[in-house]
LUMNU-590518 format. One record per residue (C-alpha): residue number from 1; x, y, z; residue in three letters. Coordinates in Angstrom, 2 decimals, m for minus. Layout:
<pts>
<pt NUM; <X; Y; Z>; "ALA">
...
</pts>
This chain:
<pts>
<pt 1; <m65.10; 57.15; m41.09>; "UNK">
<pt 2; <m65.00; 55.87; m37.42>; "UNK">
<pt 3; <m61.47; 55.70; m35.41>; "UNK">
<pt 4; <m61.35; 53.40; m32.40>; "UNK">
<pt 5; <m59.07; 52.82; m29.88>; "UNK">
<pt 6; <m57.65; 49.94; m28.61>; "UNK">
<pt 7; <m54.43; 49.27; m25.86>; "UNK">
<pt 8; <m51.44; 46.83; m26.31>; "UNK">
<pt 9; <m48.33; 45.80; m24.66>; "UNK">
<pt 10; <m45.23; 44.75; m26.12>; "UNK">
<pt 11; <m44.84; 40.58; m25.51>; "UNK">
<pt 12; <m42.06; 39.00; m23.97>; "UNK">
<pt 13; <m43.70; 35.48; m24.64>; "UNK">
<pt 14; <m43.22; 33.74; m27.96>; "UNK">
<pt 15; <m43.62; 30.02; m29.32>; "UNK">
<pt 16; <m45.18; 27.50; m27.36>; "UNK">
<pt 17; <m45.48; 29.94; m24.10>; "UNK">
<pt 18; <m48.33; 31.90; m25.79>; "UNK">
<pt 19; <m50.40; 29.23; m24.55>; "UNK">
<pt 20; <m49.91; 30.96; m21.14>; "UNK">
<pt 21; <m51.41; 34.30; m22.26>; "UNK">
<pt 22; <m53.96; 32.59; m23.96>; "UNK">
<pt 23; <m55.66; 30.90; m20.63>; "UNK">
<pt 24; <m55.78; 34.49; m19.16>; "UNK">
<pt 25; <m57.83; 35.71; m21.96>; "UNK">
<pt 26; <m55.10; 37.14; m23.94>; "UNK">
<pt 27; <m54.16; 37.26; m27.33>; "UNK">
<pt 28; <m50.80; 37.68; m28.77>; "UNK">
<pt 29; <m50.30; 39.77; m32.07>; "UNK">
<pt 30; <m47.63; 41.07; m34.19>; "UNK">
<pt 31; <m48.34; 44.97; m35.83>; "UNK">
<pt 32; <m45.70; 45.72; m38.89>; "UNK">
<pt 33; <m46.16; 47.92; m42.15>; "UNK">
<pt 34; <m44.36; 48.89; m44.88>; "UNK">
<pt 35; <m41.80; 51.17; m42.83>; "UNK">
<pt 36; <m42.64; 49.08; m39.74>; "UNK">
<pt 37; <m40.75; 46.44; m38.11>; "UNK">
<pt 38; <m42.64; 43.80; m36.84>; "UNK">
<pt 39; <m43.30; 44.22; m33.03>; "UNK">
<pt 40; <m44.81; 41.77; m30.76>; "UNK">
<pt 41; <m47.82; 42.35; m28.56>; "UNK">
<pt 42; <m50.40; 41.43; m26.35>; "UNK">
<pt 43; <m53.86; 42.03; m26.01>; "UNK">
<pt 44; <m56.97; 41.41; m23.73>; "UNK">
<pt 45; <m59.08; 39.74; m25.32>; "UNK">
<pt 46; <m62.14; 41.57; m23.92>; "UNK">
<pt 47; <m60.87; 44.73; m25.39>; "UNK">
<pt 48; <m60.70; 43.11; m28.99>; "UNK">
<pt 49; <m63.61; 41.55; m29.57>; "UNK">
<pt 50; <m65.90; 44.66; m29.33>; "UNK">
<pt 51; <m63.80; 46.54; m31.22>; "UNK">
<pt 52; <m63.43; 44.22; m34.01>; "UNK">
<pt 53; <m67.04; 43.62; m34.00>; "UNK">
<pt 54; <m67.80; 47.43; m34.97>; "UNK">
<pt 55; <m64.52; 47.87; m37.39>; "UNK">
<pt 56; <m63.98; 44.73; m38.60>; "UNK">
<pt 57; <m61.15; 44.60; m41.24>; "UNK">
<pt 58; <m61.63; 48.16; m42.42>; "UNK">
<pt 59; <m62.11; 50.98; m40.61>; "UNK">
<pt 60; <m58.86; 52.52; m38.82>; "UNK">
<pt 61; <m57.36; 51.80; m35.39>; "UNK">
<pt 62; <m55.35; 53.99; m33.16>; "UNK">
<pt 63; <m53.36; 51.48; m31.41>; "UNK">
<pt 64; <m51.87; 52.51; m28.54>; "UNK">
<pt 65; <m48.76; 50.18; m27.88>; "UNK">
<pt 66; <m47.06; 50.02; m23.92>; "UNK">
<pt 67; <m43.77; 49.06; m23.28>; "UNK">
<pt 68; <m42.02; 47.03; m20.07>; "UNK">
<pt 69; <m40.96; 50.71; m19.25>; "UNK">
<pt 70; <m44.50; 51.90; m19.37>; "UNK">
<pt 71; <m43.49; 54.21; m22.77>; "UNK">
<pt 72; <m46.66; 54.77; m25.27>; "UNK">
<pt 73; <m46.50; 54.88; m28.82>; "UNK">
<pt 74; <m49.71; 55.06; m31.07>; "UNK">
<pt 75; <m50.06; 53.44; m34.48>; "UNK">
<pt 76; <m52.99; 53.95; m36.74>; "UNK">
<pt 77; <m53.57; 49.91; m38.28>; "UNK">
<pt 78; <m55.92; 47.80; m40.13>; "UNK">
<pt 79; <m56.87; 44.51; m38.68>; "UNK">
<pt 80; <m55.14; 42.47; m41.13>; "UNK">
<pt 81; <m55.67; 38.99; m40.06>; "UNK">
<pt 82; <m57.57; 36.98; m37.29>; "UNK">
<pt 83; <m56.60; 33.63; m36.80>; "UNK">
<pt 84; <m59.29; 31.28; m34.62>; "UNK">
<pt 85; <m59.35; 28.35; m32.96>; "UNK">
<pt 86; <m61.60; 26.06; m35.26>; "UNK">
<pt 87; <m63.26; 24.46; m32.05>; "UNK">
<pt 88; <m64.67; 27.43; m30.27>; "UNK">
<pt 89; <m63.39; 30.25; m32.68>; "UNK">
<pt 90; <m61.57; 32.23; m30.15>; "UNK">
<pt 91; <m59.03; 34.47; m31.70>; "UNK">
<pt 92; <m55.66; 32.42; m31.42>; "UNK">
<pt 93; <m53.35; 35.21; m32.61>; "UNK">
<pt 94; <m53.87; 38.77; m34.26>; "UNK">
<pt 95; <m51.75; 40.45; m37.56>; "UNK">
<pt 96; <m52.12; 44.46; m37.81>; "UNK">
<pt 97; <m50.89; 46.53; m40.23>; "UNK">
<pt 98; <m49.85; 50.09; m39.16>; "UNK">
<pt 99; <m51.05; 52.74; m42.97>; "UNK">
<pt 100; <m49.26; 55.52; m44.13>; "UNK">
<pt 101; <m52.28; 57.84; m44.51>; "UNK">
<pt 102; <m50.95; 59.40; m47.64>; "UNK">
<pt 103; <m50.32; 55.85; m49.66>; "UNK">
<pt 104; <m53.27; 53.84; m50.86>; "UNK">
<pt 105; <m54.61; 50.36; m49.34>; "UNK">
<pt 106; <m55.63; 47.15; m50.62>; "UNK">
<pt 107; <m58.05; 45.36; m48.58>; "UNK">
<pt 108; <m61.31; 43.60; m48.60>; "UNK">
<pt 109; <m64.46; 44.87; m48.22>; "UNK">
<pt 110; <m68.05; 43.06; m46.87>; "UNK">
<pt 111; <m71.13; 43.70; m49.15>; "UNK">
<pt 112; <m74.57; 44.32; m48.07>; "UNK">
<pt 113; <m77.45; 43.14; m50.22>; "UNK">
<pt 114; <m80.17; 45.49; m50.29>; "UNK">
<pt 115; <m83.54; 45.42; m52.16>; "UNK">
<pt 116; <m86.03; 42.52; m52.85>; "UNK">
<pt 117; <m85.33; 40.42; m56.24>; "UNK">
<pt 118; <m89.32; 40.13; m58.26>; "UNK">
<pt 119; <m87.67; 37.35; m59.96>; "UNK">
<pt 120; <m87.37; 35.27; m56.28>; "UNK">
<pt 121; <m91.07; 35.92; m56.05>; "UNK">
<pt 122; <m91.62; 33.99; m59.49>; "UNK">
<pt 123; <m89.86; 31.36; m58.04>; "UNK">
<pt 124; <m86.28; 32.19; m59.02>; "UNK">
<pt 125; <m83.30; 31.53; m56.85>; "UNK">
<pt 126; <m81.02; 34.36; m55.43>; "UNK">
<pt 127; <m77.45; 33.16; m55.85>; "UNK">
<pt 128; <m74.74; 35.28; m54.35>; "UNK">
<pt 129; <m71.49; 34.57; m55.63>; "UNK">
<pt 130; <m69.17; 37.34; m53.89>; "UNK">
<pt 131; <m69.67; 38.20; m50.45>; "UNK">
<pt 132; <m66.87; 41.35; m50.02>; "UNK">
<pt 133; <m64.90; 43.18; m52.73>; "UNK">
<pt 134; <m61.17; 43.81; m52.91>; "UNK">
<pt 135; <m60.34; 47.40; m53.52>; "UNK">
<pt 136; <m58.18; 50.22; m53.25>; "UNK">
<pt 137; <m57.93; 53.21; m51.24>; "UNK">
<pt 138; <m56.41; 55.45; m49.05>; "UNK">
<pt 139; <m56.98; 55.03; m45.25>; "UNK">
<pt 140; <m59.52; 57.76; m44.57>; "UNK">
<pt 141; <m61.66; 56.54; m48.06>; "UNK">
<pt 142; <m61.87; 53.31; m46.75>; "UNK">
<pt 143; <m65.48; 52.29; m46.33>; "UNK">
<pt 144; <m67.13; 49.93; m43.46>; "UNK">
<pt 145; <m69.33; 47.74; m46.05>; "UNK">
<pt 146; <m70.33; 48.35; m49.73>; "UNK">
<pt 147; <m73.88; 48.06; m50.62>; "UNK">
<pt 148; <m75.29; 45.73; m53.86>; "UNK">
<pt 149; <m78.50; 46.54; m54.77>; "UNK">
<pt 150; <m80.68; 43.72; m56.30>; "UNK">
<pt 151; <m84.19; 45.13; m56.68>; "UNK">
<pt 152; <m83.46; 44.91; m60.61>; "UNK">
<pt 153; <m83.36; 41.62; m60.85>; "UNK">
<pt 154; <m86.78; 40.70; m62.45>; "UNK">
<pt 155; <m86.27; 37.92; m64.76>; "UNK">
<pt 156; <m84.58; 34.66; m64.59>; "UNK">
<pt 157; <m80.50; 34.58; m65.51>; "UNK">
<pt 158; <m80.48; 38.49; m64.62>; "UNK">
<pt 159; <m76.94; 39.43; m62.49>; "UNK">
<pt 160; <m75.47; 41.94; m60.93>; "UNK">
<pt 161; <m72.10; 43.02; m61.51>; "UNK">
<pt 162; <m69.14; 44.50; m60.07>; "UNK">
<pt 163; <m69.99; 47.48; m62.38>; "UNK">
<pt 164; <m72.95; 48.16; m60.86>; "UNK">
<pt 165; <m71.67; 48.80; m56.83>; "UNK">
<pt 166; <m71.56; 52.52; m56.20>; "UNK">
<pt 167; <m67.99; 53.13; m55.14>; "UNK">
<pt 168; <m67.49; 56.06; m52.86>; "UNK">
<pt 169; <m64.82; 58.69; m53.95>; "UNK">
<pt 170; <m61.86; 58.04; m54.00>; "UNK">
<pt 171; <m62.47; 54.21; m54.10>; "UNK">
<pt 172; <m61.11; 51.89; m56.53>; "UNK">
<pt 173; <m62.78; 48.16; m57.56>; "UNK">
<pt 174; <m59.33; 45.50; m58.02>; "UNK">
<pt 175; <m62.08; 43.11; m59.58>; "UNK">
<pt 176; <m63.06; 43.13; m62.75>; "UNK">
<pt 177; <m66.26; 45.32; m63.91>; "UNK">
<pt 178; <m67.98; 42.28; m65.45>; "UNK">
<pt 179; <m67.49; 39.96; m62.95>; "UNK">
<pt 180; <m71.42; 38.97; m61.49>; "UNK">
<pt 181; <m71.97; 39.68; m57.78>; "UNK">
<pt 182; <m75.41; 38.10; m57.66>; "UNK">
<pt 183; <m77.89; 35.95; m60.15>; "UNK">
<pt 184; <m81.26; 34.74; m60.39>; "UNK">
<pt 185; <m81.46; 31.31; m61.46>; "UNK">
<pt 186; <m84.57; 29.59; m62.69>; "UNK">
<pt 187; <m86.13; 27.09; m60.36>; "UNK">
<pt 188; <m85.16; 23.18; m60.77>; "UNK">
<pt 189; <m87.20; 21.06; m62.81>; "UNK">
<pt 190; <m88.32; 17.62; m61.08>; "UNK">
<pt 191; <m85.57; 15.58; m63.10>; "UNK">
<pt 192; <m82.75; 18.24; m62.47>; "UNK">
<pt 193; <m84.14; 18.27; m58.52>; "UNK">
<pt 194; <m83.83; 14.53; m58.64>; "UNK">
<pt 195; <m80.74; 14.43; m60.52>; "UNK">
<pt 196; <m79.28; 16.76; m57.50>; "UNK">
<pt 197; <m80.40; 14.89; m54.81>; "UNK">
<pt 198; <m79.27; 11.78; m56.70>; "UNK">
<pt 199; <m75.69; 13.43; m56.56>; "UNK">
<pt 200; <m75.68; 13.84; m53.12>; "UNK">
<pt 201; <m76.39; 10.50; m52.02>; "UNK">
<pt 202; <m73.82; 9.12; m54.19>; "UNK">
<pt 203; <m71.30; 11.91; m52.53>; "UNK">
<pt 204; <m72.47; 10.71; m49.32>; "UNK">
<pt 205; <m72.14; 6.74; m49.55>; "UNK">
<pt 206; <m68.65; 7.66; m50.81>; "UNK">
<pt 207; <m67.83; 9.34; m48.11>; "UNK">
<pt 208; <m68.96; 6.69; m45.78>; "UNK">
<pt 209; <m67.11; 3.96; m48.08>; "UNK">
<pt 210; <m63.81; 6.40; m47.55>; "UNK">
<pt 211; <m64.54; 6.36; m43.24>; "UNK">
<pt 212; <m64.64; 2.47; m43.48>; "UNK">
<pt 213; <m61.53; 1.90; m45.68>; "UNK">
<pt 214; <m59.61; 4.57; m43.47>; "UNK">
<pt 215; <m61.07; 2.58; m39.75>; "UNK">
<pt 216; <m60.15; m0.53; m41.37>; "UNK">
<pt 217; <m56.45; 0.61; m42.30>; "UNK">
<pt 218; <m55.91; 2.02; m39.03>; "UNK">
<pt 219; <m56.81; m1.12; m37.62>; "UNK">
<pt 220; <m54.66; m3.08; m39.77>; "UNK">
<pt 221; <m51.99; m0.72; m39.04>; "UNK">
<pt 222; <m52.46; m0.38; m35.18>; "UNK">
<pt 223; <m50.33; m3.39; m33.96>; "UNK">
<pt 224; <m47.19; m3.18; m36.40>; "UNK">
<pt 225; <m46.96; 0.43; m35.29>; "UNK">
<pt 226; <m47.30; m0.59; m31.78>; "UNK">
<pt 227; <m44.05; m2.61; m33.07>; "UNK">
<pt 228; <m42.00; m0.31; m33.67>; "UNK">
<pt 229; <m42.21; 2.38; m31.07>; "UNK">
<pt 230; <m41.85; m1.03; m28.53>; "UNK">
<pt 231; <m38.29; m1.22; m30.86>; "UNK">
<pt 232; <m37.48; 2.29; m30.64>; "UNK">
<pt 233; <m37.75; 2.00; m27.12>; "UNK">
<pt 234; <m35.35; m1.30; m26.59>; "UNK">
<pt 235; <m32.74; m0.22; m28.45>; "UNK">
<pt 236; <m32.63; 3.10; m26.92>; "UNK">
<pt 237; <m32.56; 1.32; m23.50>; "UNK">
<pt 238; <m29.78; m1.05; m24.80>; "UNK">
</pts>
């Protein structure tokens, strides 16, 4: 299992001041455990993002933490959370979680699907229904990705379960065995392929019914809220 290494320095900036780091391409972050209190950081961004490209959420970090007297502590961590901004999905703020390589994780782990379904070339379609696993392990078990092999799925209604990922050792599943990963599905008929598209266009005029109503209200609405604030205002003033 890889180890990477990534630099942070204790923050002094909290709140609505994080904005600050932010427009110099920095990212603030909080590290805590279950022995650890949490600790405020800060990180270039630049030094993230290719490190969380190649770990992700499960391989181990040694992060090496500075403080404003220039002291360096190193904590191995997880990436435990990555919060974005949902315009340009720029990290907005990072949560790590410093192991104790002796006790046993719980995280979340990416599968890969491997192998070419025969039942997809008989006109069946592949429906994935899980794409990572939760399970347990200690730190150095941990594995990058898990791999879900669907080369046996010949015939129409066929899954793949939990059951059948090869865990490595030491690896435990937190899902249940019979829980289906993948599934071929037979291909629509024309009345169930009409029926479907017929269910979208009715989701779709609702929607556009629901924008209406919601312009309309607001326009209603507009002036008496205009109103008030113009109240507000006066009797403030008075």
């Amino acid at each position: 299992m890889a180890t990477f290494t990534l630099t942070a320095k204790t923050r002094q900036i909290f709140g609505k001041k994080n904005k600050i780091l932010r427009k110099q391409e920095i990212v603030p972050a909080v590290v805590y455990g279950r022995k650890t209190q949490p600790l405020s950081l800060e990180i270039k961004l630049k030094d993230f993002l290719p490190i969380y490209h190649k770990a992700g959420e499960t391989d181990l970090i040694d992060l090496i933490i500075e403080d404003e007297e220039g002291k360096k502590i190193t904590k191995k961590v997880l990436v435990q959370e990555v919060n974005r901004d949902y315009i340009n999905n720029k990290p907005l703020h990072l949560d790590f979680y410093e192991v104790e390589m002796d006790k046993p994780v719980t995280t979340h782990v990416p599968l890969i699907f491997v192998g070419e379904p025969p039942a997809v070339k008989l006109g069946g379609i592949l429906v994935k229904s899980m794409d990572e696993l939760e399970i347990e392990a200690l730190p150095k078990d941990l594995p990058h990705a898990l791999e879900v092999d669907v080369s046996s799925l010949d015939s129409f209604d066929k899954s793949v379960y939990v059951r059948d990922v090869k865990l490595p050792p030491g690896v435990k599943s937190l899902v249940k065995e019979d829980t289906p990963i993948a599934t071929i599905n037979a291909p629509l008929t024309e009345e169930e392929l009409e029926e479907e598209l017929g269910k979208v266009k009715t989701v779709a005029e609702v929607e556009v019914e629901g924008e209406k109503k919601e312009e309309k209200e607001e326009g209603e609405g507009a002036a008496p809220t205009e109103e008030k604030e113009e109240n507000k205002e006066v009797k403030s003033e008075s």
